[in-house]
C-alpha angles and dihedrals in degrees: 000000000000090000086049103051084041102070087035100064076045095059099041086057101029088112104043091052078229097114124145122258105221147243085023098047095228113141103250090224111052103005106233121132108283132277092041121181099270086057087054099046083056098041094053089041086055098052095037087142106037100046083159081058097050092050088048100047086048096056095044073061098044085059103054089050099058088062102059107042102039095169098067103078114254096237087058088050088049096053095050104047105022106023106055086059089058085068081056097052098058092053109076112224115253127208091226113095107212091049090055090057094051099050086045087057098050090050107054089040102250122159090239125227120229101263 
């Protein structure tokens, strides 16, 4: 399972930079714990149209991260890799670009820059 969900989280962030380093969960660019905000910015911008399979997809991965790392507590694994894409959710997708961003951006809590 762990190889599978793996290159899977690869492939998801392949084109941000932003991709986890595992078995920790940091984001090997820019260390933060993943995913950090950039991967979600291009995460949410990849399932644009599908914000249930994102969530989805995010929690496949916080799964498989609470299994590797069992001394963070399970509810801090669950805000950082599923909650964050319920802010999402309650935001419906738009076809305008630029909206998109912005509403990306507010949800994941960016300072966002003028477009």
């Amino acid at each position: 399972m762990k190889r599978s969900v793996d290159a899977a989280a690869q492939r998801q962030v392949s084109g941000s930079g932003h991709r986890p380093a595992r078995p920790g969960w940091d984001c090997r660019d820019c260390y933060q714990p993943w995913p950090c905000p950039p991967a979600q910015v291009h995460l949410a911008e990849s399932y644009e149209a599908d914000r249930p399979g994102l969530a989805v997809y995010m929690a496949t991965l916080y799964v498989a991260a609470v299994h590797e790392l069992p001394s963070i507590p399970a509810g801090l694994l669950y805000g950082q890799f599923v909650a964050w894409t319920r802010a999402l959710a309650r935001r419906p997708a738009t076809p305008e670009g630029r909206q998109l961003t912005r509403e990306i951006h507010q949800a994941v809590h960016i300072p966002r820059v003028r477009l």
